[in-house]
C-alpha positions in Angstrom: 0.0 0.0 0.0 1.3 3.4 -0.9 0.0 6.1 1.4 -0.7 10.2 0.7 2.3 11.1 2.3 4.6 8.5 0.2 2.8 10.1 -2.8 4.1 13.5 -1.6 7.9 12.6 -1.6 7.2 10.1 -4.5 5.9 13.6 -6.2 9.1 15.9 -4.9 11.2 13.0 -6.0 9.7 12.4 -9.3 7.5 15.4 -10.8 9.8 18.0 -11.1 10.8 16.3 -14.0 7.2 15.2 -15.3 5.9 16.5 -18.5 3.3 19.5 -17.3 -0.5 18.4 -17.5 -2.1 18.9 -20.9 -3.4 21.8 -21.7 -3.0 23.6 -18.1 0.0 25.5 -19.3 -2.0 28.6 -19.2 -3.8 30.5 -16.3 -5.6 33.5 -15.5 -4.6 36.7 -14.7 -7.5 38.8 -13.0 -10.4 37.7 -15.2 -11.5 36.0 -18.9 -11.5 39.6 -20.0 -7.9 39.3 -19.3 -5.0 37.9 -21.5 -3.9 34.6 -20.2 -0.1 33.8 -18.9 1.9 31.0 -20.2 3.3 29.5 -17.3 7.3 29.2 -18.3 8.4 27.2 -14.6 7.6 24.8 -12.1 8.6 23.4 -8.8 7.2 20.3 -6.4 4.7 20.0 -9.3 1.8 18.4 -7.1 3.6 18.9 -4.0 2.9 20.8 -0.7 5.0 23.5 -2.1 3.6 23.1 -5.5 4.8 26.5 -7.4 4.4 28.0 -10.9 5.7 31.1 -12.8 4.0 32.7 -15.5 3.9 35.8 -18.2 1.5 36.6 -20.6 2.8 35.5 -24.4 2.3 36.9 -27.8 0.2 33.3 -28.5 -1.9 34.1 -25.5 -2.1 37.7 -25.9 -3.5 36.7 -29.5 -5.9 34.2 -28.0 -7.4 37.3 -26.0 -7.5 40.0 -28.4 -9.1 37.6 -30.9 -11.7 36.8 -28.8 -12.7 40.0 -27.0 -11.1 42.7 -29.8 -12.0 40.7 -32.8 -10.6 42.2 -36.0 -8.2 41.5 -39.3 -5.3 39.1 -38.8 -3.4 42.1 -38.9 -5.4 43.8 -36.0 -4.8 41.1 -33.7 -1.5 40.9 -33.9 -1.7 44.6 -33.1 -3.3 43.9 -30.2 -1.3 40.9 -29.0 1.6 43.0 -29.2 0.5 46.0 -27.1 -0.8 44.0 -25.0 2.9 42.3 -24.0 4.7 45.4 -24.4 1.9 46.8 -21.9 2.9 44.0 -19.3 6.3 44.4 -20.0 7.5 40.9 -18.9 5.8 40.9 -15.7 5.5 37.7 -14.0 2.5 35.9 -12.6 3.4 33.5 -9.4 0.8 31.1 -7.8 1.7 28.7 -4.9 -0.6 25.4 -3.8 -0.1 23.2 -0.5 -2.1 20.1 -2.9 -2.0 18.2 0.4 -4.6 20.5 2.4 -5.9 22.3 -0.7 -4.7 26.2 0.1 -3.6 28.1 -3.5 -2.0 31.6 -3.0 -2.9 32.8 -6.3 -1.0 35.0 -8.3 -3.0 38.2 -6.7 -1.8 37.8 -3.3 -4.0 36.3 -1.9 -5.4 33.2 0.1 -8.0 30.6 -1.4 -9.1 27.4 -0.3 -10.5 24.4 -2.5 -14.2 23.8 -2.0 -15.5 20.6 -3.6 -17.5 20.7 -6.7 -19.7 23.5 -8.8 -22.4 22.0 -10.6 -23.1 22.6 -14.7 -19.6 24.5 -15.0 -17.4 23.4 -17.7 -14.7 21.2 -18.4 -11.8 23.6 -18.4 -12.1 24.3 -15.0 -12.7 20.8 -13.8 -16.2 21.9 -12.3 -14.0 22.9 -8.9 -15.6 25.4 -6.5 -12.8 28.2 -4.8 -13.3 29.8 -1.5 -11.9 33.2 0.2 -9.4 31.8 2.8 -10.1 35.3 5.0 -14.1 35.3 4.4 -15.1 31.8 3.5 -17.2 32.6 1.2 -17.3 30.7 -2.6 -15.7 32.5 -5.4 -18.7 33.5 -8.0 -18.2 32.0 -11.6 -18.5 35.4 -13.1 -16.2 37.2 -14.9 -15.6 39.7 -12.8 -15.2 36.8 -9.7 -12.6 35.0 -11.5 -14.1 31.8 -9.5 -13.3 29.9 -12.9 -9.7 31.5 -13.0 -8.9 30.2 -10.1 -10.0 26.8 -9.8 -7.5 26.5 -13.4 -5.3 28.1 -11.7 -5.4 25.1 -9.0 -5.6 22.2 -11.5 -2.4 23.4 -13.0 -1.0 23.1 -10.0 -2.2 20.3 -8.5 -3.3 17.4 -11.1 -5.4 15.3 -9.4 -7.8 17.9 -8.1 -9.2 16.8 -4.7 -6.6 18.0 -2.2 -4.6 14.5 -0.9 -6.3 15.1 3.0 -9.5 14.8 1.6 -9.3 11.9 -0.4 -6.0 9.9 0.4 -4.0 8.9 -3.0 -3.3 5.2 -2.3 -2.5 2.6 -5.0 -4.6 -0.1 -3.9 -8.0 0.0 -2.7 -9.1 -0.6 0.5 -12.4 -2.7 0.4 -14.1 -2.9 3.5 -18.1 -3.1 5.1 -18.7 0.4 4.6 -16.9 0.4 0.8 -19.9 1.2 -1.7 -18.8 1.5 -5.7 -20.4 4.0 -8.2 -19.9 3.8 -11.4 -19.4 1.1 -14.1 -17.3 -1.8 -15.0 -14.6 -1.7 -17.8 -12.2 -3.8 -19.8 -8.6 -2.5 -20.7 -6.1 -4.3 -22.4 -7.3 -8.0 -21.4 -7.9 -6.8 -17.7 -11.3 -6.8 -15.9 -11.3 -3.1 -14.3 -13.7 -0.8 -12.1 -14.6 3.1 -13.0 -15.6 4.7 -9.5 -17.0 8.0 -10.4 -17.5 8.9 -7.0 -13.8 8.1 -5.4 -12.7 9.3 -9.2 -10.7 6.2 -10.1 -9.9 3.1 -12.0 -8.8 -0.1 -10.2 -8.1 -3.3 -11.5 -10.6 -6.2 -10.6 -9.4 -9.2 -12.2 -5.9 -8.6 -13.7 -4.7 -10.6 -17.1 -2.9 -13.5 -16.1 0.5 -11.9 -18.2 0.3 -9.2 -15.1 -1.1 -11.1 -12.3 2.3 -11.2 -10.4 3.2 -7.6 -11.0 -0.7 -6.2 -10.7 -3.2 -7.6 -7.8 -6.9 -7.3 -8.0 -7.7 -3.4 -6.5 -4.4 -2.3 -7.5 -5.0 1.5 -8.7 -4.5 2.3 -12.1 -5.4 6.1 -12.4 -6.7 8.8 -9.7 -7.8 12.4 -10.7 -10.6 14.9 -11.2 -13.4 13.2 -13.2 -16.2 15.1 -14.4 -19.1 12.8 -15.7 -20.1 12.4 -18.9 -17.6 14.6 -19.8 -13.4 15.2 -19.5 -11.2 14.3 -16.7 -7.1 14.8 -15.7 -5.1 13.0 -13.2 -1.8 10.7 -12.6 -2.0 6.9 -13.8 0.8 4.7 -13.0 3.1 2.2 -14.7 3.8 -1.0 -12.6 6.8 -3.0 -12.8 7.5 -6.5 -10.7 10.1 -5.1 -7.7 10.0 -1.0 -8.1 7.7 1.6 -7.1 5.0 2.6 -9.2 5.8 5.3 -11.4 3.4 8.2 -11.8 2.7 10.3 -14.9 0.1 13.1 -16.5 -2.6 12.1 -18.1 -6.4 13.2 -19.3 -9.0 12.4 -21.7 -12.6 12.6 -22.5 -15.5 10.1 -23.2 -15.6 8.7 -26.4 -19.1 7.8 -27.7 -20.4 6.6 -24.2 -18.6 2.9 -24.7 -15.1 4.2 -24.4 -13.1 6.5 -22.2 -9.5 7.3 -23.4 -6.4 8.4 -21.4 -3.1 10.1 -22.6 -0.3 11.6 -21.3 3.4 10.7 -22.0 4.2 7.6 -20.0 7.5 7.1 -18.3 10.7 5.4 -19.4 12.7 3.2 -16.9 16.0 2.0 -17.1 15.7 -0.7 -14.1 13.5 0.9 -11.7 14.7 4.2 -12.3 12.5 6.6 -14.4 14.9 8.3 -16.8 12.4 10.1 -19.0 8.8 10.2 -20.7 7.6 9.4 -24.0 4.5 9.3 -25.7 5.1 6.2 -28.0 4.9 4.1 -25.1 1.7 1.6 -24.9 1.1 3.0 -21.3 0.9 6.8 -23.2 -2.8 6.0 -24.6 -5.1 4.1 -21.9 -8.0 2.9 -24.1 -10.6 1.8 -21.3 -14.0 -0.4 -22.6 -17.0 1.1 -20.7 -19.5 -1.5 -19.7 -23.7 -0.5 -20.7 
């Protein structure tokens, strides 16, 4: 059993070299009627001290002014580019404690993760943000930046739910009081289990070529799952005698039938991980949803 806390130093030891989560490069910097910042560095990536730098780009200054000052090619690129020389290379820097689930975003201030937000969208994971000082949830508005932030956290922290909340083990406890939700899948020859509500996928009857590396509840993936729709997290690659090996991935439903996961997968060289790739088979998780 691997606890939370082994996860942590498993993360400082590991993640600093991971490849960044897909597609959270980018974060908020006051409000969607604000240019977006390219974050550039990282540190104890899904750490207690997890920690990015970021400054607003010509490619996401572009992305802005195309959306909220439409115009000509040329126009846009007017735009992006008084819009950078108007920061003037200023940088953004967030800090997240992804164990108890406090983000000092990049305006200086304290907020807390607060569960879910119902019918938002899947960019920001559909995670609610509180005021550390008044408690109170962070409105979805523009003007809020409630959706700013809760990106803000998932590039941070990858798998969402803060580790004291809902403790990052690779293999599942089943006890009396243990009650699944969600649906049965197949992947690659092995009998597996989709829990939407403790947002992972366990193995339930391994193949036999992976029964003595892989035991029935071993943990395959853990992360932020929104249903029906997208999700991000870590999976892991297992090998007979070494510690799992984490790694980045997300995906989306495909059709209803299939979920697929990807993210490049790690490379060892004996139990050490030496790199990532993306033409491993662990890089695409193709996972057979059950009716």
């Amino acid at each position: 059993m691997l606890s939370a806390p082994f996860l942590v130093l498993l993360a400082s030891a590991l993640v600093p070299d991971m490849p960044p989560p897909l597609d959270r490069d980018v974060i908020s910097t006051g409000s969607n009627k604000s240019p977006g910042a390219m974050i550039f560095e990282r540190s104890d990536f899904g750490g207690e001290a997890s920690t990015a730098r970021a400054r607003v780009t010509l490619s996401t200054a572009r992305n802005w002014c195309a959306g909220w000052q439409p115009g000509t090619e040329a126009q846009v690129e007017d735009c992006a580019k008084g819009v950078v020389a108007q920061e003037g290379g200023k940088v953004y820097e967030s800090r997240a404690n992804c164990v108890t689930g406090e983000l000092w975003s990049f305006d200086g201030r304290k907020y807390l993760f607060d569960g879910r937000v119902e019918g938002s969208r899947f960019d920001d994971g559909n995670i609610a943000i509180k005021d550390a000082e008044t408690g109170k949830r962070i409105g979805t508005d523009n003007a809020a930046n409630g959706l700013g932030y809760a990106v803000e956290w998932l590039a941070l922290c990858p798998f969402g739910t803060p580790y004291d909340r809902v403790p990052v083990e690779n293999t599942l406890h089943i006890g009396p009081d243990y009650q699944p939700y969600g649906m049965p899948a197949g992947h690659n020859g092995s009998d597996m289990f989709f829990d939407q509500r403790q947002q992972i996928i366990y193995y339930t009857r391994p193949k036999a070529s992976i029964s003595g590396t892989i035991s029935e509840n071993t943990v395959l993936f853990h992360g932020w799952i929104t249903p029906g729709s997208g999700m991000q997290g870590v999976a892991y690659t297992y090998k007979k005698g070494c510690k799992p090996a984490p790694y980045i991935v997300q995906g989306y439903d495909q059709g209803g039938d299939r979920m697929v996961l990807t993210g490049k997968a790690p490379v060892r060289k004996g139990c050490d991980v030496v790199g990532y790739t993306d033409s491993s088979p662990n890089a695409r998780l193709v996972f057979e949803l059950a009716e």
